[in-house]
N, CA, C and O atoms as CSV, one atom per row, in Angstrom:
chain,resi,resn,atom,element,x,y,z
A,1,UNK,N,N,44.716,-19.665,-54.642
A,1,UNK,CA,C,43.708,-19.938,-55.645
A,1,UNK,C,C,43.606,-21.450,-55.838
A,1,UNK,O,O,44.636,-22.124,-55.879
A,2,UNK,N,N,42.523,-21.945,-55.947
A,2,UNK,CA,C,42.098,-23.336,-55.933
A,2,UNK,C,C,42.667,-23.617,-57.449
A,2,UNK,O,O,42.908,-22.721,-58.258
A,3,UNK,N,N,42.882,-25.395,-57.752
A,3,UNK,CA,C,43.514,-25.365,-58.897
A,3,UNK,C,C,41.996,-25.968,-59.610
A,3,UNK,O,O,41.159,-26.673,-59.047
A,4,UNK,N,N,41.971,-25.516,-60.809
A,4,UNK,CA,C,40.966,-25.384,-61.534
A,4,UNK,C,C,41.076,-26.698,-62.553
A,4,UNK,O,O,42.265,-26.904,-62.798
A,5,UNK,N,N,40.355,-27.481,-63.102
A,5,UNK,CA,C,40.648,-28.924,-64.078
A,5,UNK,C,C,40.312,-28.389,-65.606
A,5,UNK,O,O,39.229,-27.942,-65.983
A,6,UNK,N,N,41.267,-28.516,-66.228
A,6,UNK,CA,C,41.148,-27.974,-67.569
A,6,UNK,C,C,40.080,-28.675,-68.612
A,6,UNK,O,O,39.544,-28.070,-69.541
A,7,UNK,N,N,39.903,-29.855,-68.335
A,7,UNK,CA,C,38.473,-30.245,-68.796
A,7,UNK,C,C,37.415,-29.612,-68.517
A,7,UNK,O,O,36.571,-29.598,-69.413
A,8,UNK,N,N,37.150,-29.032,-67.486
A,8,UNK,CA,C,35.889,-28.395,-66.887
A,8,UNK,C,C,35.850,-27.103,-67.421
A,8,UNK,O,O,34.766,-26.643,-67.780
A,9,UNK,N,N,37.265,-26.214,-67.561
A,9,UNK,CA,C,37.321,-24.994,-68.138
A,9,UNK,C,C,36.818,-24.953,-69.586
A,9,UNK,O,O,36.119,-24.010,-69.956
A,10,UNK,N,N,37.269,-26.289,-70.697
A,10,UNK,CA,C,37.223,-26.321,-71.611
A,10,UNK,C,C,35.820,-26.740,-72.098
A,10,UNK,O,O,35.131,-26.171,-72.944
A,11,UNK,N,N,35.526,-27.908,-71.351
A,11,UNK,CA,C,33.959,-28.111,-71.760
A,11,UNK,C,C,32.712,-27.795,-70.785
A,11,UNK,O,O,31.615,-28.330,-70.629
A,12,UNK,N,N,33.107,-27.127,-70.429
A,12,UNK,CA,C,31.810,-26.582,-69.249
A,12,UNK,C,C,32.561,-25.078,-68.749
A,12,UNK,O,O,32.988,-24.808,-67.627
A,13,UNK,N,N,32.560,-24.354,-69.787
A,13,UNK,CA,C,33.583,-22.806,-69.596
A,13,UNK,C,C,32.647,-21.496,-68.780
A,13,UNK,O,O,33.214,-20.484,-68.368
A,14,UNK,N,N,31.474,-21.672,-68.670
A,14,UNK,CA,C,30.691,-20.969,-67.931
A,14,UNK,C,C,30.695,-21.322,-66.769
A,14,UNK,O,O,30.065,-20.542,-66.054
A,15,UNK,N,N,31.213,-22.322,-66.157
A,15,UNK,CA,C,31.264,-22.598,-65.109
A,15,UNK,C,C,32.606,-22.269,-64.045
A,15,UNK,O,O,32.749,-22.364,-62.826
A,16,UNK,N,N,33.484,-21.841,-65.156
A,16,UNK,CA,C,34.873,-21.554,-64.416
A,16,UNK,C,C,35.370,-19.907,-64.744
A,16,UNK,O,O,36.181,-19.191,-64.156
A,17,UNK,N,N,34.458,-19.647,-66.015
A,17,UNK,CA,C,34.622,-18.251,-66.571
A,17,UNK,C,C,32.953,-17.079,-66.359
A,17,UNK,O,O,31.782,-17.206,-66.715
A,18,UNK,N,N,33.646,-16.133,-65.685
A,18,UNK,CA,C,32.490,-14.887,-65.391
A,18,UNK,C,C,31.786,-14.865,-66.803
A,18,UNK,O,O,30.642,-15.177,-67.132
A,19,UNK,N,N,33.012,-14.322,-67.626
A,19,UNK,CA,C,33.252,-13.964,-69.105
A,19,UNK,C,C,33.957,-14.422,-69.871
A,19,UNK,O,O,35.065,-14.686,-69.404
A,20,UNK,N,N,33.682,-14.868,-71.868
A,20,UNK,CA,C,34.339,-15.216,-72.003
A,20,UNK,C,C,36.069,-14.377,-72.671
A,20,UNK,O,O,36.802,-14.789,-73.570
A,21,UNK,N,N,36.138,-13.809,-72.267
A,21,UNK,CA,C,37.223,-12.681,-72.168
A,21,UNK,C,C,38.097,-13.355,-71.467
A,21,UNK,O,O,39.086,-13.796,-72.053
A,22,UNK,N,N,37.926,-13.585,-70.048
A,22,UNK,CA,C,38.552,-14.697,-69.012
A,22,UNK,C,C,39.668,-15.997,-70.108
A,22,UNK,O,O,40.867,-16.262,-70.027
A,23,UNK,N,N,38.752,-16.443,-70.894
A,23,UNK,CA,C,39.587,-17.367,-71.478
A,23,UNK,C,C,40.622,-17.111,-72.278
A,23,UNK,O,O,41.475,-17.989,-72.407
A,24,UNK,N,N,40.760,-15.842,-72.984
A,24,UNK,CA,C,41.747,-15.102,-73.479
A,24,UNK,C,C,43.006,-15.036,-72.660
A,24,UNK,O,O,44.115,-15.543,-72.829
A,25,UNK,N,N,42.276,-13.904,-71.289
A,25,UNK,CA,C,43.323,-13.344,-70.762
A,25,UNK,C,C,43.900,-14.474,-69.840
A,25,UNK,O,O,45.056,-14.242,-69.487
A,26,UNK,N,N,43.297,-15.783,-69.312
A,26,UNK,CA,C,44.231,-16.844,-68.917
A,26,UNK,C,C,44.053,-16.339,-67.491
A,26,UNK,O,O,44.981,-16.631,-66.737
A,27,UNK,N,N,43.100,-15.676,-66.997
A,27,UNK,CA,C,43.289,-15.245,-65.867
A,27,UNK,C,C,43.427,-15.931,-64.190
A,27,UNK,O,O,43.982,-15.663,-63.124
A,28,UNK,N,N,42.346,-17.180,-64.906
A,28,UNK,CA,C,42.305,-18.309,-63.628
A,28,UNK,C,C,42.480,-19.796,-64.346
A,28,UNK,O,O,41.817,-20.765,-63.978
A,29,UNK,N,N,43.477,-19.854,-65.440
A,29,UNK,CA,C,43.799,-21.201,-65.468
A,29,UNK,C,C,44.661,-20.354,-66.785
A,29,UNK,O,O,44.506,-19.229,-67.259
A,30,UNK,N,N,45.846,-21.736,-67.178
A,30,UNK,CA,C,46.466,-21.617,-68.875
A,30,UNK,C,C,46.012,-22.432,-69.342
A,30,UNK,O,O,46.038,-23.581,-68.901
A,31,UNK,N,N,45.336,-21.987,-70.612
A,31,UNK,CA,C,45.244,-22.965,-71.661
A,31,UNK,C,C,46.004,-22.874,-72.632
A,31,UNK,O,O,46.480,-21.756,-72.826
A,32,UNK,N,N,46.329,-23.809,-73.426
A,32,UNK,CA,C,46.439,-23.935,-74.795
A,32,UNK,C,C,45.731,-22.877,-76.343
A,32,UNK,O,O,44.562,-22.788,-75.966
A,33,UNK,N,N,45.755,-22.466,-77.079
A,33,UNK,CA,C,45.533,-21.825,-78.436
A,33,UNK,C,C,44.250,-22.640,-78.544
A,33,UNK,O,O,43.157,-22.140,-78.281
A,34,UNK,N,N,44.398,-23.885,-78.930
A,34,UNK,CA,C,43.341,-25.137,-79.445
A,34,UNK,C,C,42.254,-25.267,-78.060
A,34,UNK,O,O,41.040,-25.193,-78.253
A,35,UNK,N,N,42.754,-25.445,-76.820
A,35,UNK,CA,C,41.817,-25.487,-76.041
A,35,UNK,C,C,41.130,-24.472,-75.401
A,35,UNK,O,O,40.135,-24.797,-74.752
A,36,UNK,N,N,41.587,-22.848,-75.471
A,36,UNK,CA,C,40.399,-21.769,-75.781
A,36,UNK,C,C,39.832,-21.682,-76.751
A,36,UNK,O,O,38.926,-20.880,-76.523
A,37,UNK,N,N,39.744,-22.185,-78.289
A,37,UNK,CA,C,39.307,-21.683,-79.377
A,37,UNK,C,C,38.212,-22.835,-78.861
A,37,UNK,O,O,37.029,-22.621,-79.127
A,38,UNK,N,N,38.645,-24.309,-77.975
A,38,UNK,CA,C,37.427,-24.898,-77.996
A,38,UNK,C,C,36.449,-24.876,-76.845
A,38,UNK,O,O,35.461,-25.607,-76.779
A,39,UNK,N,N,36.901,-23.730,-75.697
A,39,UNK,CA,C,36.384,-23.772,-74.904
A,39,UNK,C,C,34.909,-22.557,-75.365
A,39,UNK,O,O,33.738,-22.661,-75.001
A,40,UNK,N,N,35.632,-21.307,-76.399
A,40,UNK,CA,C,34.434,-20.606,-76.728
A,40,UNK,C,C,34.098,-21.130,-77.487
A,40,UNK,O,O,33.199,-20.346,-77.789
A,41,UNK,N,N,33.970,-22.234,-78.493
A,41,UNK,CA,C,33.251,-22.842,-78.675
A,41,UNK,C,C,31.854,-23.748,-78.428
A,41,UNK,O,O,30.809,-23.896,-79.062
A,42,UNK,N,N,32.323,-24.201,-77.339
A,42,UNK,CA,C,31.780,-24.772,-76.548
A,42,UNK,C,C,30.453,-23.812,-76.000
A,42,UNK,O,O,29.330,-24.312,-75.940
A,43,UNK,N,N,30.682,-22.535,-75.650
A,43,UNK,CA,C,30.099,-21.639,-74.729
A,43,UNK,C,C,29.062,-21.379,-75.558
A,43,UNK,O,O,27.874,-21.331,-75.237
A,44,UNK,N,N,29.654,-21.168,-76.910
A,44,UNK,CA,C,28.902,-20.669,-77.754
A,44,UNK,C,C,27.493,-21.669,-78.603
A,44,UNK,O,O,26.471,-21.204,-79.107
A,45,UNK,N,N,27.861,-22.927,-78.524
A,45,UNK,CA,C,27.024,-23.975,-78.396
A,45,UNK,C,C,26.402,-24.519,-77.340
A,45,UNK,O,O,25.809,-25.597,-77.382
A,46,UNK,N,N,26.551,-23.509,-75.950
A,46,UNK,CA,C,25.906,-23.972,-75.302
A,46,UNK,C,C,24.321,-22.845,-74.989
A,46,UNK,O,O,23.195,-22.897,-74.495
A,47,UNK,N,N,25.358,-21.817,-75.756
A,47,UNK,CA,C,23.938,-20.511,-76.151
A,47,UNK,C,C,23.252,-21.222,-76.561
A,47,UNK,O,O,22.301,-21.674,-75.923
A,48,UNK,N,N,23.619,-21.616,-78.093
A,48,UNK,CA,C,22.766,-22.338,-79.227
A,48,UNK,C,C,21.447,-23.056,-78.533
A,48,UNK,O,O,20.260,-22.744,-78.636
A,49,UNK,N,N,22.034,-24.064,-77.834
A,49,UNK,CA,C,21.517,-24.687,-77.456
A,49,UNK,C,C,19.885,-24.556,-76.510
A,49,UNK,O,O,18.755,-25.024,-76.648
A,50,UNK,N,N,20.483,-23.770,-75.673
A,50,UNK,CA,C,19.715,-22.834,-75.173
A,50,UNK,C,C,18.499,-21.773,-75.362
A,50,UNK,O,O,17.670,-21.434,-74.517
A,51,UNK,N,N,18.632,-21.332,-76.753
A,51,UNK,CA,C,18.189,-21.035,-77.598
A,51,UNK,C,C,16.747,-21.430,-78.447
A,51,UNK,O,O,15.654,-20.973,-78.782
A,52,UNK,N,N,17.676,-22.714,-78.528
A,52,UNK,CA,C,16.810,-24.447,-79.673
A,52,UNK,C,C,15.721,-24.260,-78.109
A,52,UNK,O,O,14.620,-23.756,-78.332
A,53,UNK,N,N,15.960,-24.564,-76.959
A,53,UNK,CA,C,15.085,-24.912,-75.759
A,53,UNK,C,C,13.735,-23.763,-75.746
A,53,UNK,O,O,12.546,-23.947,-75.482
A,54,UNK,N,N,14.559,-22.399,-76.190
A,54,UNK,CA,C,13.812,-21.405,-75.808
A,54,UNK,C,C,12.488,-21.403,-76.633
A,54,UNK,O,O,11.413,-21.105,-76.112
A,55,UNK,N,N,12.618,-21.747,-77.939
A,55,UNK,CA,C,11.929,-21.724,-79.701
A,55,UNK,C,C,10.972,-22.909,-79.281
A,55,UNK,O,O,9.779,-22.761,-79.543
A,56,UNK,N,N,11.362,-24.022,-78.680
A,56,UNK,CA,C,10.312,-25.181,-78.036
A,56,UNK,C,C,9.911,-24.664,-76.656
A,56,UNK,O,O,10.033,-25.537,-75.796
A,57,UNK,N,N,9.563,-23.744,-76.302
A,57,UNK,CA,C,9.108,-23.302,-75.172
A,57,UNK,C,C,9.304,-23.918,-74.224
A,57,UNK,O,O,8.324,-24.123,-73.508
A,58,UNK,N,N,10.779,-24.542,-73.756
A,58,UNK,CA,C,11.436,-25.367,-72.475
A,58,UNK,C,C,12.094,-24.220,-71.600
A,58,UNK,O,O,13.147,-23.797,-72.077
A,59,UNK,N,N,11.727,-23.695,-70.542
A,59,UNK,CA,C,12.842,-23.268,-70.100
A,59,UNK,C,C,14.021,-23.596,-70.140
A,59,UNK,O,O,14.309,-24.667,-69.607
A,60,UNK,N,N,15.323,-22.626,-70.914
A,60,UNK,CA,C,16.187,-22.668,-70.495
A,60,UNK,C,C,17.253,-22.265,-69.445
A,60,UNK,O,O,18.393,-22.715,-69.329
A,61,UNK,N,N,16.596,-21.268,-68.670
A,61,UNK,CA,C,17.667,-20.558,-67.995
A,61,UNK,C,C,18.624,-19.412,-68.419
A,61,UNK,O,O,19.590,-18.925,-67.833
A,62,UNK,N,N,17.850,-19.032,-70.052
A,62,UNK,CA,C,18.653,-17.819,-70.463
A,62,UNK,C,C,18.443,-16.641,-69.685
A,62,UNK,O,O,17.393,-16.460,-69.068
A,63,UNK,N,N,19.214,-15.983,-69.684
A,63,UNK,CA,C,19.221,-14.631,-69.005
A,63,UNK,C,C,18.750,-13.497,-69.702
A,63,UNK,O,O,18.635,-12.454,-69.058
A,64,UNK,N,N,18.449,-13.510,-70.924
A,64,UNK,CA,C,18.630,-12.503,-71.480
A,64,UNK,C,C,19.610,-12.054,-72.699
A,64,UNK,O,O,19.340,-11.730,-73.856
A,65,UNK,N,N,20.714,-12.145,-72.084
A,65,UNK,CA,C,22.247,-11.675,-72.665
A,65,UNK,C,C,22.879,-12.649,-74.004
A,65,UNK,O,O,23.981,-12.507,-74.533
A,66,UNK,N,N,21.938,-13.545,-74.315
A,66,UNK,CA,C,22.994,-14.697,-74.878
A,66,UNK,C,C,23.338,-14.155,-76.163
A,66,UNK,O,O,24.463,-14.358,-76.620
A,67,UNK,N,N,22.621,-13.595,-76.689
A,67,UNK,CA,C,22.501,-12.592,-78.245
A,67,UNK,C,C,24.395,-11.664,-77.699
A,67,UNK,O,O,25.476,-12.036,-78.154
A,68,UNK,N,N,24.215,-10.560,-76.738
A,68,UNK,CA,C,25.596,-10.128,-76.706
A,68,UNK,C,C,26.046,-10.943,-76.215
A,68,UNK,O,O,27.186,-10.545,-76.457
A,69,UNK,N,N,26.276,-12.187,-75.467
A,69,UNK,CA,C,27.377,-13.057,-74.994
A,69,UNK,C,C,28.079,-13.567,-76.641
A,69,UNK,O,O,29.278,-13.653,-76.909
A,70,UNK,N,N,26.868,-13.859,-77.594
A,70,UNK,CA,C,27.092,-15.260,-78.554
A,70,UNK,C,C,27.958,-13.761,-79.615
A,70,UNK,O,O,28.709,-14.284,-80.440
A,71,UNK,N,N,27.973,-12.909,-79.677
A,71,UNK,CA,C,28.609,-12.012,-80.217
A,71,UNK,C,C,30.170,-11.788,-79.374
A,71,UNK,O,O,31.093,-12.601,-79.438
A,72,UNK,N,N,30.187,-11.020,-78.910
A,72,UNK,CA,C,31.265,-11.009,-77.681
A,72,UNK,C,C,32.293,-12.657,-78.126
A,72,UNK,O,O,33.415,-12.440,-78.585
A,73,UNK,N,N,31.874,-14.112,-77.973
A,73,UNK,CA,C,32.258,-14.722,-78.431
A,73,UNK,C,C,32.969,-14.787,-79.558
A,73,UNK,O,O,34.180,-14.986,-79.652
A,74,UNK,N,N,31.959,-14.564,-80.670
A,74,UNK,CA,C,32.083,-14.884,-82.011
A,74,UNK,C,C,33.533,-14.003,-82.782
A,74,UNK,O,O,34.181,-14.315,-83.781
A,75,UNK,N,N,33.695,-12.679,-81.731
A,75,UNK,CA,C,34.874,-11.757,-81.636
A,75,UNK,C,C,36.054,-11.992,-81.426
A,75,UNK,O,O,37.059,-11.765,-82.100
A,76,UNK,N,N,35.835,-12.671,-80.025
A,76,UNK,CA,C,37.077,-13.701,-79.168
A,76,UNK,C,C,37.817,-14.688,-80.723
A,76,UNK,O,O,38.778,-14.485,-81.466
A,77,UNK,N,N,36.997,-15.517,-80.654
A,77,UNK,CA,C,37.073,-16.469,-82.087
A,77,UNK,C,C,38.036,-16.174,-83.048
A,77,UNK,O,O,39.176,-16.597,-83.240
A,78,UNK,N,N,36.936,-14.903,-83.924
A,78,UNK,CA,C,37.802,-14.454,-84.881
A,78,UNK,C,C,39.203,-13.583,-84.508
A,78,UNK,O,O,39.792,-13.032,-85.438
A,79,UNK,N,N,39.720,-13.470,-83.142
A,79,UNK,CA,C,40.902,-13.452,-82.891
A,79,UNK,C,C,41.962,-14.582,-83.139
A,79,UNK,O,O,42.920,-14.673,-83.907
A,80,UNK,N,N,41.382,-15.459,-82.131
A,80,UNK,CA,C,42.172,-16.315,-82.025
A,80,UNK,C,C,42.198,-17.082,-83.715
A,80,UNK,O,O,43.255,-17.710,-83.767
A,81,UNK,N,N,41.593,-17.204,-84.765
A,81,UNK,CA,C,41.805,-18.014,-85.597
A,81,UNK,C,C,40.368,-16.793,-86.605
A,81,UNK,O,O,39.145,-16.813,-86.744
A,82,UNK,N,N,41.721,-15.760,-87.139
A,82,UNK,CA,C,40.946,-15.241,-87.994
A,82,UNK,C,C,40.087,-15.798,-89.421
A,82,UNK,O,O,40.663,-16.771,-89.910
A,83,UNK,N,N,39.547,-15.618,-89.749
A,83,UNK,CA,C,38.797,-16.375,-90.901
A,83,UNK,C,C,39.597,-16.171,-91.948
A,83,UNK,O,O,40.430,-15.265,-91.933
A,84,UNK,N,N,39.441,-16.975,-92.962
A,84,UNK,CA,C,40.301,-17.349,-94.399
A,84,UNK,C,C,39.780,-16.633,-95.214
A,84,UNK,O,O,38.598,-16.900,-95.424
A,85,UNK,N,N,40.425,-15.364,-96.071
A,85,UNK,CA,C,40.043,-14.568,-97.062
A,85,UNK,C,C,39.781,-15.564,-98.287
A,85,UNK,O,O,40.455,-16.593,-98.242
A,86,UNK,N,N,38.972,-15.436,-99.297
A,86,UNK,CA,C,39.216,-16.109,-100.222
A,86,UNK,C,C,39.409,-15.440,-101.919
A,86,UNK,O,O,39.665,-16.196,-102.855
């Protein structure tokens, strides 16, 4: 297996991950706690983003899926760093 650059996993995570599930299970690289919580982050702002393009009628290149991807995410997340009851 080729060795993978953890910058690229972390800020460009669609590019090294099918799914973001992948970043959980550590399957083709280890990360860190802090650097999966910021890699779906990342993913998940890169929906956003995507999104903002779609609403200004730019192609973005969405597929379709980003609604269940940006969910699916938002799941991952509240694993790794459940939210604060108050």
């Amino acid at each position: 297996m080729a060795m993978i650059d953890v910058d690229t996993a972390v800020y460009n995570p669609a590019s090294v991950f099918t799914k973001p599930e992948e970043i959980i299970e550590d399957a083709k690289i280890t990360l860190t706690k802090a650097q999966k919580i910021l890699a779906l982050k990342t993913w998940k702002y890169d929906i956003q983003l995507r999104r903002i393009a779609e609403e200004e009628n730019m192609h973005s290149g969405s597929n379709g899926d980003d609604t269940a991807l940006e969910e699916k995410i938002m799941t991952l997340l509240n694993t790794l760093e459940p939210p604060i009851a108050h």
